[in-house]
VOKOL-793276 format. One record per residue (C-alpha): residue number from 0; residue in three letters; x, y, z. Coordinates in steps of 0.1 Angstrom, whole numbers, plus 2048, in hexadecimal, padded with zeros to 3 digits. Layout:
N
+-----+--------+------+-------+-----+
! num ! residu ! east ! north !  up !
+-----+--------+------+-------+-----+
! NUM !    Ala !    X !     Y !   Z !
...
+-----+--------+------+-------+-----+
END
This chain:
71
+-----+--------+------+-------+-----+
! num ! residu ! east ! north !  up !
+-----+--------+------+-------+-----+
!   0 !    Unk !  800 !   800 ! 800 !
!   1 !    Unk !  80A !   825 ! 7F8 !
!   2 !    Unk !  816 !   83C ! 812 !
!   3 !    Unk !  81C !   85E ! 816 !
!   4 !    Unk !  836 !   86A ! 82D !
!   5 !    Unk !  827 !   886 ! 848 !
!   6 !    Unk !  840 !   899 ! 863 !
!   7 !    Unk !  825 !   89F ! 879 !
!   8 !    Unk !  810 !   887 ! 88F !
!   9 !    Unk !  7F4 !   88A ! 879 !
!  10 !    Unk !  7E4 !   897 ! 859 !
!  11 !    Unk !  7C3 !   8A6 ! 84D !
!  12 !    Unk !  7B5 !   88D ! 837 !
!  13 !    Unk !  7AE !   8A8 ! 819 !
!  14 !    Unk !  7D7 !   8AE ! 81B !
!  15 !    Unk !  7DE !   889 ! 819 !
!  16 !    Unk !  7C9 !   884 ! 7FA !
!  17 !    Unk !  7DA !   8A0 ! 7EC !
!  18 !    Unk !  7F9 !   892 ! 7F4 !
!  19 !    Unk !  7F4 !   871 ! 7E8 !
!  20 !    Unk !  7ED !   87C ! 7C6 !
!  21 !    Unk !  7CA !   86D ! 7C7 !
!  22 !    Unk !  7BA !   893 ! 7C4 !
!  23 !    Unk !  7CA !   8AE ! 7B0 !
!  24 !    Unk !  7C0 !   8CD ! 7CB !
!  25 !    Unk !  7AF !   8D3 ! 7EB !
!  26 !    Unk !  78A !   8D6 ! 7D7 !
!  27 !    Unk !  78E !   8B9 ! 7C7 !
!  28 !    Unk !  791 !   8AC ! 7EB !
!  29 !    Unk !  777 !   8BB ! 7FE !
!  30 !    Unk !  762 !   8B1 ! 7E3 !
!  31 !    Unk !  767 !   88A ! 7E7 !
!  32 !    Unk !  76B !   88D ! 809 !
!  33 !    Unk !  74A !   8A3 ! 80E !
!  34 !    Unk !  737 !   884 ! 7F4 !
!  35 !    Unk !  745 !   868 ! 80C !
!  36 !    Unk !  75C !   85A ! 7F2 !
!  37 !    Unk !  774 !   857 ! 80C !
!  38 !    Unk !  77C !   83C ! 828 !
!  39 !    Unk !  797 !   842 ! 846 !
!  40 !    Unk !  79A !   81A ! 857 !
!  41 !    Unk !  779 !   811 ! 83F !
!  42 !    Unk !  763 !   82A ! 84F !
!  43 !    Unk !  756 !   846 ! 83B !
!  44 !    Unk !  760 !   867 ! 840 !
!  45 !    Unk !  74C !   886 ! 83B !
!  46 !    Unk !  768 !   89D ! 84A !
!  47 !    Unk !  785 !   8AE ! 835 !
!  48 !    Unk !  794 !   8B7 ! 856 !
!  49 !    Unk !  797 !   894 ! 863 !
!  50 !    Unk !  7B7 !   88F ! 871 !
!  51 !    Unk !  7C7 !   86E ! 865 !
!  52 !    Unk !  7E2 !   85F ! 877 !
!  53 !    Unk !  802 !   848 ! 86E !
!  54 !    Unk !  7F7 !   824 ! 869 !
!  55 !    Unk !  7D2 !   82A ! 85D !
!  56 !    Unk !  7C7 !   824 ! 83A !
!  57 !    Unk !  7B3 !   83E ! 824 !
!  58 !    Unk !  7A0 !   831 ! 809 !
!  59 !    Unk !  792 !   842 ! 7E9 !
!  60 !    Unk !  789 !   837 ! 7C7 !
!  61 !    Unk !  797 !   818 ! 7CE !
!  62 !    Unk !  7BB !   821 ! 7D6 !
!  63 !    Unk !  7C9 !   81F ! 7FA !
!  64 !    Unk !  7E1 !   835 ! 80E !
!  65 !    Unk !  7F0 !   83A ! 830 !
!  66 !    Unk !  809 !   853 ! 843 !
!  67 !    Unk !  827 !   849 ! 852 !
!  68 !    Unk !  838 !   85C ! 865 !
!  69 !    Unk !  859 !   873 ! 859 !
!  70 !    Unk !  864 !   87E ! 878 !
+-----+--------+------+-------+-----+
END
């Protein structure tokens, strides 16, 4: 599975789309995130703010990702 190195202990959820590559800008995230096309440990989340931590999994349109931590 994909991850994407953070330096913090967590990440909004709208910044690690966008930094996975699986959304091209923050609208783009909102957008899906707002529709419930995404999944944070294979619960739906409505929340662009949701703060997602090292070892969980986000899920949209089929692709996976987690953070691990940089630091």
């Amino acid at each position: 599975m994909p991850t994407v190195e953070i330096r913090d202990q967590s990440i909004r959820l709208g910044q690690l789309l966008k930094l996975a590559g699986l959304v091209p800008d923050g609208a783009m995230a909102r957008m899906v995130i707002e529709n419930g096309e995404v999944a944070v440990d294979g619960e739906t989340v409505m929340r662009r703010g949701t703060q997602v931590r090292p070892g969980q999994v986000v899920t949209y349109a089929g692709e996976s990702v987690s953070p691990v931590s940089g630091g």
